[in-house]
C-alpha positions in Angstrom: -6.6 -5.0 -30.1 -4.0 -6.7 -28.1 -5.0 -7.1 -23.9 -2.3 -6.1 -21.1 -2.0 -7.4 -18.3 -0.4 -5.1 -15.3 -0.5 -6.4 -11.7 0.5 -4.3 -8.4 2.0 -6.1 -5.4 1.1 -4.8 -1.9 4.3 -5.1 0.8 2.6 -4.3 4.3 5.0 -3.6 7.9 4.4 -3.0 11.0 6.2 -1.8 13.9 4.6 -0.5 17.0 2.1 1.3 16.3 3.0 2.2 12.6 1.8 0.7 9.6 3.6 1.9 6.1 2.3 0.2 2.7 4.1 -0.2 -0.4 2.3 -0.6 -3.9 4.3 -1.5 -6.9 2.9 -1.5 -10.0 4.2 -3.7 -12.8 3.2 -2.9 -16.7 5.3 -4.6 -18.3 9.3 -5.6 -18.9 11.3 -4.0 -16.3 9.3 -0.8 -16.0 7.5 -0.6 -12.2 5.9 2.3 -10.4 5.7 2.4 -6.2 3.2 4.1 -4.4 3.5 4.3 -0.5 1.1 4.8 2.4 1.1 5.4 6.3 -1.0 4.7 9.0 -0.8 5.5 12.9 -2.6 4.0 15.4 -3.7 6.9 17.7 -2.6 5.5 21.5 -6.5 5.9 22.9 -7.7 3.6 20.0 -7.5 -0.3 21.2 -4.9 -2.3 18.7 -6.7 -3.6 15.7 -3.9 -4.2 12.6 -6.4 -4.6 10.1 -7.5 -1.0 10.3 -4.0 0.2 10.2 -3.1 -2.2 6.7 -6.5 -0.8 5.3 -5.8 2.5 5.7 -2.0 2.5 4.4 -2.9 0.1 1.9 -5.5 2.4 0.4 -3.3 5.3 1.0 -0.7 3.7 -0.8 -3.0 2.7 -4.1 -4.1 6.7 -3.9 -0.1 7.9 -3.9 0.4 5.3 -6.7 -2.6 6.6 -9.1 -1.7 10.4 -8.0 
């Protein structure tokens, strides 16, 4: 049995008080699938970017396995 090897790259932006996420997912050649989450930062929360990554990040590996 011959091992693959895929890897997924995570593309994180923020502006304001968005945060969108983009997971690409390469298996192989030229063939890639992207996954993409979002996260807002609700104005009465204080400003903590890690949350917002997290949340988009994991929302983005969720869109890609869906």
């Amino acid at each position: 049995m011959k091992a693959k090897e895929w890897s997924v790259e995570l593309y994180i932006t923020e502006e304001g008080s968005d945060t969108v996420a983009q997971a690409v997912l390469f298996s192989g050649g030229e063939k890639r699938t992207t996954g993409r989450g979002h996260a807002r930062r609700n104005p009465a929360d204080r400003e903590v970017p890690e949350i917002g990554d997290e949340l988009a990040v994991s929302r983005a590996l969720a869109d890609l396995a869906g």
